[in-house]
C-alpha positions as CSV (number, residue, x, y, z in Angstrom):
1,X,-32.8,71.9,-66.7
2,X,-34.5,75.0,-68.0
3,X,-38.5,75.8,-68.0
4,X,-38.5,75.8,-71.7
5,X,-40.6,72.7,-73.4
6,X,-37.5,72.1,-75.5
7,X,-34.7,70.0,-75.6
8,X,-31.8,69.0,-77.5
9,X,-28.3,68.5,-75.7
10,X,-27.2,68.9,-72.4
11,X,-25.1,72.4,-72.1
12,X,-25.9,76.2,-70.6
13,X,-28.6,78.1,-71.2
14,X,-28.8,80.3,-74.6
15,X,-29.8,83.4,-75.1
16,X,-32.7,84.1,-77.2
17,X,-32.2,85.3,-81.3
18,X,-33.9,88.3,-82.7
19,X,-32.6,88.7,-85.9
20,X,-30.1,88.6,-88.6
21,X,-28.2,90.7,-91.2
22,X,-25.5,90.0,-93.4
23,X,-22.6,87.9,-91.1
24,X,-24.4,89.4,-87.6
25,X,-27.0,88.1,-85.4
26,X,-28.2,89.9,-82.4
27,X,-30.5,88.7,-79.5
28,X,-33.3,90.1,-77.7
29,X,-30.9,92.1,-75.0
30,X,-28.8,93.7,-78.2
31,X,-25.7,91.9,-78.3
32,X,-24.6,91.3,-81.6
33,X,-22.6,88.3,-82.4
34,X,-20.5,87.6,-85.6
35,X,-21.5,83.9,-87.4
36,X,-18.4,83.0,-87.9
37,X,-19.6,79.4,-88.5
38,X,-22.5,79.9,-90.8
39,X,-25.0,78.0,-88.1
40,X,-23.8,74.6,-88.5
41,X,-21.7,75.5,-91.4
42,X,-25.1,75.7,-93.1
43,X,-25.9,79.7,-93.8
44,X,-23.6,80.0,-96.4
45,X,-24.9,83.4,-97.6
46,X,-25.6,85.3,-94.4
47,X,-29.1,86.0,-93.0
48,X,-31.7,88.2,-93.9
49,X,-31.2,88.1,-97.7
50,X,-33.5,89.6,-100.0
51,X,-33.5,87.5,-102.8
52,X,-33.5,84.5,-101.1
53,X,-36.9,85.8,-99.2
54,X,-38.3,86.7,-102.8
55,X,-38.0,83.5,-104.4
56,X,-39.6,82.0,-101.2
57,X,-42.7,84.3,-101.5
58,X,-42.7,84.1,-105.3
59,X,-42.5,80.4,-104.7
60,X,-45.1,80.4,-102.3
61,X,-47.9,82.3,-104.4
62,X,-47.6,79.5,-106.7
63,X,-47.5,76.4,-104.4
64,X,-45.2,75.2,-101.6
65,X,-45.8,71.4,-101.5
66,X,-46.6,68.8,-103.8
67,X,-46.0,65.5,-103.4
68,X,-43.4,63.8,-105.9
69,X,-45.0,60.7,-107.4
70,X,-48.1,63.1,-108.2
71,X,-46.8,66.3,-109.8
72,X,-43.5,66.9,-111.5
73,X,-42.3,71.1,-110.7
74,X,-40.4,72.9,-112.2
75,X,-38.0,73.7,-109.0
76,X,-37.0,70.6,-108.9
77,X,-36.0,70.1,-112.2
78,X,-34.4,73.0,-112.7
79,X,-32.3,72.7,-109.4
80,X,-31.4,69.3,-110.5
81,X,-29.8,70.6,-113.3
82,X,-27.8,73.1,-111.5
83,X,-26.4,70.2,-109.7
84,X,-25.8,68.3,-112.3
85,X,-24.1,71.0,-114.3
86,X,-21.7,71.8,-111.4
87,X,-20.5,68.7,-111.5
88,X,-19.6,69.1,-115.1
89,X,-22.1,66.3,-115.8
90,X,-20.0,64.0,-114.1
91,X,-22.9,63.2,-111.9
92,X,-26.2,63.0,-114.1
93,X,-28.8,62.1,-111.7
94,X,-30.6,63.6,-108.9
95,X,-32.7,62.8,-105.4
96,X,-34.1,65.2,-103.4
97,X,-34.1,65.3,-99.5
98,X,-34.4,67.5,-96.4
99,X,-30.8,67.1,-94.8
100,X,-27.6,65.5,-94.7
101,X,-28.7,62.3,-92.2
102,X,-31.4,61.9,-94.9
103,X,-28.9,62.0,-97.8
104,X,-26.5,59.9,-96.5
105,X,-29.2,57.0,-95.6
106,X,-30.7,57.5,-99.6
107,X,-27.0,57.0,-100.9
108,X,-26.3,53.9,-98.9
109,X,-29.4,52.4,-99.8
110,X,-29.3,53.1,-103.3
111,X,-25.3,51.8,-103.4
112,X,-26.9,48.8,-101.3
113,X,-29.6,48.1,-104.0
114,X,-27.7,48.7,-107.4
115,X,-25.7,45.5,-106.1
116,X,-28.9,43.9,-105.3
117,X,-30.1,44.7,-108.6
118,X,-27.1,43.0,-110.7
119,X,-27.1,40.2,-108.4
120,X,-24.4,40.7,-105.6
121,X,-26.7,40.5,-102.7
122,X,-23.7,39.5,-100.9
123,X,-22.3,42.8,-100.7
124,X,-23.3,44.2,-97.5
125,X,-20.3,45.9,-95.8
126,X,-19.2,49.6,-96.3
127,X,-16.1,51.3,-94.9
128,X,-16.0,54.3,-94.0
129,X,-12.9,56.4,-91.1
130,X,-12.5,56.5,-87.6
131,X,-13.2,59.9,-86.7
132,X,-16.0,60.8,-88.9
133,X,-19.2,61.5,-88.6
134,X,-22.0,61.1,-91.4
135,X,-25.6,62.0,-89.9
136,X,-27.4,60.9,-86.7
137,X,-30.0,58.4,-88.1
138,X,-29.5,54.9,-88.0
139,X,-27.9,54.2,-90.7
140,X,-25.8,57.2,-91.2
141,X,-24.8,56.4,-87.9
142,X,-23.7,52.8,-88.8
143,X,-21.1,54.3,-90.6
144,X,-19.5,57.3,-88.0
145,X,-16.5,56.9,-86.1
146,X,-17.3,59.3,-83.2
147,X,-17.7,57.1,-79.9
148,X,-19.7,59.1,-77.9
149,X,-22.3,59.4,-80.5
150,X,-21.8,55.8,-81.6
151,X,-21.6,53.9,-77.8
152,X,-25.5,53.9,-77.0
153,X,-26.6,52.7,-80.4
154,X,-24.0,50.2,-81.2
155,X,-26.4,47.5,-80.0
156,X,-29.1,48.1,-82.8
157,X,-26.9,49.7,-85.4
158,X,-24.7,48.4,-88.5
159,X,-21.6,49.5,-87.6
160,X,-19.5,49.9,-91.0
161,X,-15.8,48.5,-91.6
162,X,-13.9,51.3,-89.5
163,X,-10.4,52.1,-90.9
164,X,-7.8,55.2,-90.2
165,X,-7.9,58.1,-92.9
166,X,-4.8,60.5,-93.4
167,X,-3.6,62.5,-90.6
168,X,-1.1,64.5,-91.8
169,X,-0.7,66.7,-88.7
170,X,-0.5,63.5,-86.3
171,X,1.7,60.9,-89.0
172,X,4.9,59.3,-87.8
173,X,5.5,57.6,-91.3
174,X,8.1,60.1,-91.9
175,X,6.5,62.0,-94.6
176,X,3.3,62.4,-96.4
177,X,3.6,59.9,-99.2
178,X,4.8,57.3,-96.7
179,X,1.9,58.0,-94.7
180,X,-1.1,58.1,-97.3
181,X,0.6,54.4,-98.8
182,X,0.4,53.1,-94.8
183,X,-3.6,54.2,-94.5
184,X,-4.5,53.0,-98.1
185,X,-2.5,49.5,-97.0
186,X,-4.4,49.3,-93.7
187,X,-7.4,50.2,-95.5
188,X,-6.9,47.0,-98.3
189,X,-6.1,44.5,-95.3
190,X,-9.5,45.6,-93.9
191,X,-11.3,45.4,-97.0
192,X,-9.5,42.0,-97.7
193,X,-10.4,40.4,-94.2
194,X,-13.9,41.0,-94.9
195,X,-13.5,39.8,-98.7
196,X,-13.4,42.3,-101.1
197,X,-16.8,40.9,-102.8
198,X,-18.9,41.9,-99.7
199,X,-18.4,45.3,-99.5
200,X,-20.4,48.3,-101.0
201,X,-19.1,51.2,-101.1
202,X,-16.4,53.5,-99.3
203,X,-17.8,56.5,-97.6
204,X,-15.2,59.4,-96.6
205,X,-15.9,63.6,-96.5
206,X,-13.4,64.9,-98.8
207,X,-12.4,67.7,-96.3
208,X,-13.5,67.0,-92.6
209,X,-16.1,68.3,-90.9
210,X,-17.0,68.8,-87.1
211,X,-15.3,65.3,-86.0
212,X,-11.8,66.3,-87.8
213,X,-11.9,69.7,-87.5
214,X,-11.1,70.3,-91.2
215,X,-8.6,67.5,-91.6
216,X,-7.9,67.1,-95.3
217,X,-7.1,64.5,-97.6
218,X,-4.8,64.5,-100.7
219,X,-5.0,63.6,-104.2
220,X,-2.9,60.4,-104.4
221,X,-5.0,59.5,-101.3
222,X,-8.0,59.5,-103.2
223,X,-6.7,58.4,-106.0
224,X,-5.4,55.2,-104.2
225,X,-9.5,54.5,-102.6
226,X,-10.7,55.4,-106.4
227,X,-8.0,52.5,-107.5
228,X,-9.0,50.1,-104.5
229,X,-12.9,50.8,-105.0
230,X,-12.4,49.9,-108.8
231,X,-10.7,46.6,-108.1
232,X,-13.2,45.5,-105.7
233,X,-16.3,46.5,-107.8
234,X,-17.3,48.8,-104.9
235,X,-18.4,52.3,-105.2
236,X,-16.6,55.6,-103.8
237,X,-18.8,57.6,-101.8
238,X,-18.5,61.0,-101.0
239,X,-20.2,63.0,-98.3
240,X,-20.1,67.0,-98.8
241,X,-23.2,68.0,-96.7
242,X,-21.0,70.4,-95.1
243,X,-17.9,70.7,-97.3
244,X,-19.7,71.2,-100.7
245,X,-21.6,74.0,-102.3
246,X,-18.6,76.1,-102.6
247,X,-17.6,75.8,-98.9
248,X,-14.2,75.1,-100.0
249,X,-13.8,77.1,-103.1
250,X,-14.7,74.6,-105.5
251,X,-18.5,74.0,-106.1
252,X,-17.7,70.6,-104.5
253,X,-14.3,69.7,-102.3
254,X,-13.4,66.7,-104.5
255,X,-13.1,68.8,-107.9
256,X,-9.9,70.5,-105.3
257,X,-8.3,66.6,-106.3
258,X,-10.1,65.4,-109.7
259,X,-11.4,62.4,-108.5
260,X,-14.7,61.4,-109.0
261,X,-17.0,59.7,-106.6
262,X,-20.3,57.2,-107.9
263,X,-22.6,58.8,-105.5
264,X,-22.0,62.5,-104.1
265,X,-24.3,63.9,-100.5
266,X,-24.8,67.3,-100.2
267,X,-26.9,69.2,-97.6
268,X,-26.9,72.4,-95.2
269,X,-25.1,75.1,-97.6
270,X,-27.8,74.0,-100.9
271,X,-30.7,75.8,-98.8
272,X,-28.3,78.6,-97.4
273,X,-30.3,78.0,-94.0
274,X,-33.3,79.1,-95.5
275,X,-35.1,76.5,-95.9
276,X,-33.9,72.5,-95.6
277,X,-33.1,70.6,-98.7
278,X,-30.3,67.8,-99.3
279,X,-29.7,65.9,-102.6
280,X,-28.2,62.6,-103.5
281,X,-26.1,63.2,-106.9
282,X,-25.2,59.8,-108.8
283,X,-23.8,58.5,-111.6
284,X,-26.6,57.1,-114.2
285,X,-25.4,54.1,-114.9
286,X,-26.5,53.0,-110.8
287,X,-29.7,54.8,-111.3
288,X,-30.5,52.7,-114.4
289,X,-29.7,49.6,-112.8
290,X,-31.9,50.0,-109.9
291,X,-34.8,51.8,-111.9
292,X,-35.0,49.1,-113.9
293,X,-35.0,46.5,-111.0
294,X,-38.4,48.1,-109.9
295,X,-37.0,51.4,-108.9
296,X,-35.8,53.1,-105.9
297,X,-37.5,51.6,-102.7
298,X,-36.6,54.5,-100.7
299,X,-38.8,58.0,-100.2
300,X,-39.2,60.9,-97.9
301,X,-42.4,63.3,-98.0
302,X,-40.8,66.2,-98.3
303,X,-38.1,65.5,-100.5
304,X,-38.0,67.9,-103.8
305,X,-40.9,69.9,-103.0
306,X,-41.2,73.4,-104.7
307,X,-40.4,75.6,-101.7
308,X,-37.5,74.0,-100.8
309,X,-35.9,73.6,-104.5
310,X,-36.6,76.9,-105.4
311,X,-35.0,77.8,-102.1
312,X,-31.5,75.8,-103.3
313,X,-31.8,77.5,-106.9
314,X,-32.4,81.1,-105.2
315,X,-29.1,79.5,-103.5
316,X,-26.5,78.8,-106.3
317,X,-27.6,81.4,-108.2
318,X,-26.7,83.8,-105.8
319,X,-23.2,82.5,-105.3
320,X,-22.7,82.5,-109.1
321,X,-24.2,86.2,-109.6
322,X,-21.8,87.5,-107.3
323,X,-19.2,85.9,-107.9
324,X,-18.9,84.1,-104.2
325,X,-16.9,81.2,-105.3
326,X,-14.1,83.8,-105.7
327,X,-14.0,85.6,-102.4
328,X,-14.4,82.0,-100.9
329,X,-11.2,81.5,-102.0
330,X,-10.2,85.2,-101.3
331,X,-11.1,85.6,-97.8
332,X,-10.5,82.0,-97.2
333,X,-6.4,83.2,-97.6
334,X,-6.9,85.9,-95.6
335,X,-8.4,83.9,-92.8
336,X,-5.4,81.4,-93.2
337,X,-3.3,83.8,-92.8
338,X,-4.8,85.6,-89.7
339,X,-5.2,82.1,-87.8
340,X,-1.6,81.0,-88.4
341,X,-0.7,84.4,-87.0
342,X,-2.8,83.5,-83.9
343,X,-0.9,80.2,-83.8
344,X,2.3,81.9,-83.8
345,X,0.9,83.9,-80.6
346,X,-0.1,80.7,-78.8
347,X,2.2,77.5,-78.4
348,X,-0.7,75.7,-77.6
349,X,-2.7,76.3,-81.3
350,X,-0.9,73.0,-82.7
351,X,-2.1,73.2,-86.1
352,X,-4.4,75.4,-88.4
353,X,-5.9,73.6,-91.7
354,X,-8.4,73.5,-93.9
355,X,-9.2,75.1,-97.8
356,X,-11.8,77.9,-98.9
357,X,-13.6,78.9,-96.0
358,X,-13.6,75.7,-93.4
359,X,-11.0,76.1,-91.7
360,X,-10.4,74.0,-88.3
361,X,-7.9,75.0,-85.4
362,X,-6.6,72.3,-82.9
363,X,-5.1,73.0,-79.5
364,X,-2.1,70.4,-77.8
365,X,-0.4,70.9,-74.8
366,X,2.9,70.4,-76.5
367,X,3.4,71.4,-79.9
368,X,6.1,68.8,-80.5
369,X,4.5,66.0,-79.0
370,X,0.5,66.7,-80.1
371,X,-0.5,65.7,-76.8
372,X,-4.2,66.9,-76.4
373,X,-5.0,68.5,-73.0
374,X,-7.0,66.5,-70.7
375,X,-10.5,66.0,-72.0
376,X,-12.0,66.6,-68.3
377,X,-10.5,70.3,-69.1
378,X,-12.9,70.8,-72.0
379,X,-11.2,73.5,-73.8
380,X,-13.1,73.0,-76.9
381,X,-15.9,74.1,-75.0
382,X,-14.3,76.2,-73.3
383,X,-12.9,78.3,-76.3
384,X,-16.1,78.6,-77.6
385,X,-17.8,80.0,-75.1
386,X,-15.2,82.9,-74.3
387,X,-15.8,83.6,-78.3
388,X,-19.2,83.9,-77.2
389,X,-18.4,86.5,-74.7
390,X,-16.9,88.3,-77.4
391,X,-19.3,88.8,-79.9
392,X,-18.1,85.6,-82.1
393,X,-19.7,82.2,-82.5
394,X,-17.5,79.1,-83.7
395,X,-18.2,75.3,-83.9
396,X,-16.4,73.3,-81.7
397,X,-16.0,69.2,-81.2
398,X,-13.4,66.9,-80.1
399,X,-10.5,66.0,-82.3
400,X,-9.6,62.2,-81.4
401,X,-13.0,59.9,-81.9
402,X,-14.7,62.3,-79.4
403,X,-12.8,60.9,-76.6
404,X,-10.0,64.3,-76.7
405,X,-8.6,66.6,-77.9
406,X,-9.8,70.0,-78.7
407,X,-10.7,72.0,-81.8
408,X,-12.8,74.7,-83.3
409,X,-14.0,75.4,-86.8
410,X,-14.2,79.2,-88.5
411,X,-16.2,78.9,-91.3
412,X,-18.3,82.1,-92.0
413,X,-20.5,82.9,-94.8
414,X,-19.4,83.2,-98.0
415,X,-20.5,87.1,-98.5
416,X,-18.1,87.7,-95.5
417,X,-15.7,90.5,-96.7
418,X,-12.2,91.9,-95.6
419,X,-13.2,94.1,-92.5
420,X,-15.3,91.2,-91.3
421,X,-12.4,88.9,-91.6
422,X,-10.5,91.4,-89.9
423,X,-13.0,91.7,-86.9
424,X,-13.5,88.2,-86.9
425,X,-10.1,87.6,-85.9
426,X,-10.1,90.4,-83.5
427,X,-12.7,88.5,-81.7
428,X,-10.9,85.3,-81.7
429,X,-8.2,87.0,-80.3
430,X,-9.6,88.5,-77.4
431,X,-11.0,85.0,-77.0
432,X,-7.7,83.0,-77.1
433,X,-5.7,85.7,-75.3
434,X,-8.7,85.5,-72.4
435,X,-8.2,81.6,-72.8
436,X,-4.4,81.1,-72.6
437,X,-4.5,82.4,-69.2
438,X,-6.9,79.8,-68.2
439,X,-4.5,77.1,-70.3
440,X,-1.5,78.6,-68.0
441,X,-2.1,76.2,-64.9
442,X,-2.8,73.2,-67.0
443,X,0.2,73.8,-69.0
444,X,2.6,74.4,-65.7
445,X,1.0,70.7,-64.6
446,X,2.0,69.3,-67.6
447,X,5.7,70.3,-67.1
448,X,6.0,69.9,-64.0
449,X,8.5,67.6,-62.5
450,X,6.2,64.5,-61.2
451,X,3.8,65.1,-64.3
452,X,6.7,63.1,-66.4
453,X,6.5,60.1,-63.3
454,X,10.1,62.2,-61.9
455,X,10.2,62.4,-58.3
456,X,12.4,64.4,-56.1
């Protein structure tokens, strides 16, 4: 336990920040460290920008609060536009939060209350995967598959229909196809046992995030939960509070596959880090429905103030003046291509995935098998705190519902350009190369003759 007042989660002590520029941050005793994970996959655009500072102050000269059944601004409006207009007005309305826990809880009370609204109170179950994870509030915990984060709530949360999404670095259906008609199947028994006219909505990240490590889906995938949502009367949910705002190249992941969703979550990357703001994007057809039931009976203070909108607008219109979505998908290829050649270096780097810049790197003890390494070992952990050492921060979790398995996501700012990605992977390399010979032992245990139950 340390003397500071604050707290958060159990782990070492950190050193203190002093200030950022560009993909660097530095502490108080000079060390610089490279962001290559944007935060929480949140600082899309670096730190110490400008503009973004600019359009604060600019903002703040006017007014930074007002309260949204008192004053429409201008901020707001304007942002919601932006949204909607990156969806290619697929989407047409808008609801302003402060984060992704706060998104996900307006989107599954709004998909809760449409079917109140039209008279299928009944529908009260959504389904959602096991691993995922959605938010840390009560009801955006109800529907993550991540045990550890799940076990001391279970008693006072409701826990959503869990079923498997695609894994296509794990499958044993023989091939892809095979594999994505076995998880839609599994997923129509479930939806079935619990009769299709009580459930709500599907929930599902397009491209995984800290419980996956990246893991992605494909487009007959969602085109089959599209298919199954339709003949249910439920709605498709998607959550991109990490994965949207050009993280993966796209303005949003799903426009990588064409389908979709009724209600889209975004978060993190809309501020840039500089300021919180989430949004709840739906189609207006919902909106109507419940507006004209009574309206939304659902509200946070904060959400759409003027600071924090402008903030998001400053945002996107960065990405679009310099053309960001581009060297997403630029430098995302060039960091593909760096971690696979680090996988090639290291046996025990089973697989490297991901789109744009999100990229997720999981470590086995036997490439063949994809057996994880013991969780007591903590490698995920472990990896990132070598990367520390050496000047690079990554995000790390555990792969298999938090219980094992070990992998790290590299998902740097979007301004990042080739010599970063170059010293980025430097880094990571001098961290992996530091950690194989820690992985040695472990992996000599593994292979040893008694470790397969073979006795002299």
């Amino acid at each position: 336990m340390t003397t500071s007042p604050l707290f958060y989660q159990a782990g070492p002590a950190m050193p203190e920040v002093s200030h950022g520029h560009g993909v660097f941050l530095w502490d108080t005793d000079g060390k610089e460290y490279l962001d290559g994970c944007s935060g929480a996959i949140s600082c899309n655009l670096g730190h110490g920008r400008e503009d973004l500072r600019d359009a604060m102050l600019a903002q703040l000269d006017r007014v930074a609060f007002t309260y949204r059944t008192q004053f429409e601004n201008a901020p707001a409006v304007a942002l919601a536009e932006a949204l909607v207009e990156m969806t290619e007005g697929a989407l047409e309305k808008v609801f302003f939060v402060s984060s992704g826990s706060e998104a996900v809880e307006s989107a599954l009370k709004l998909a809760r209350q449409y079917f109140v609204a039209r008279g299928e109170a009944r529908r009260r179950h959504f389904v959602s995967l096991r691993p995922s994870y959605h938010g840390s509030t009560l009801g955006a915990l109800g529907v993550t598959g991540y045990q550890p984060l799940e076990a001391p709530f279970a008693d006072i949360t409701a826990g959503s229909l869990k079923v498997p999404g695609p894994d296509f670095y794990r499958q044993r259906d023989g091939d892809r196809d095979a594999h994505v008609r076995r998880v839609l199947e599994e997923t129509r028994e479930k939806i079935e046992a619990a009769g299709g006219e009580t459930v709500i909505a599907i929930v599902l990240e397009p491209v995984g995030g800290a419980s996956t490590g990246a893991r992605l889906v494909d487009q007959a995938y969602l085109e089959g939960l599209r298919a199954l949502c339709d003949e249910f009367g439920c709605l498709l949910i998607f959550d991109e509070v990490l994965c949207g705002i050009g993280r993966t190249g796209t303005w949003f992941a799903y426009q990588q596959w064409g389908v979709t969703p009724d209600l889209l979550i975004t978060a993190k990357g809309l501020g840039a880090g500089y300021y919180p703001v989430g949004a709840l994007l739906a189609r207006e057809a919902i909106v109507e429905t419940v507006m004209a039931g009574g309206g939304f009976q659902h509200g946070h203070t904060y959400a759409g103030n003027p600071l924090a909108c402008a903030t998001g607008l400053a945002a996107i219109e960065a990405i679009r003046r310099e053309g960001l979505l581009e060297n997403v998908r630029a430098r995302g290829e060039q960091l593909r291509h760096g971690l696979e050649a680090l996988q090639a270096r290291h046996d025990w780097i089973g697989d490297v995935r991901g789109l744009g810049l999100l990229w997720g790197v999981e470590l086995v003890m036997d490439p063949v098998a994809k057996t994880p390494f013991p969780a007591e070992a903590n490698l995920f952990a472990r990896v990132t705190a070598l990367a520390k050492e050496e000047g690079l921060l990554i995000y790390p979790r555990r792969t298999l519902n938090g219980l094992c398995g070990d992998h790290f996501l590299v998902s740097p700012p979007f301004t990042i350009n080739e010599h970063e990605v170059e010293q980025l992977l430097e880094r990571l390399a001098r961290a992996l190369d530091r950690l194989d010979r820690e992985v040695a032992p472990l992996l000599d245990d593994a292979s040893a003759p008694s470790a397969h139950g073979i006795t002299g």
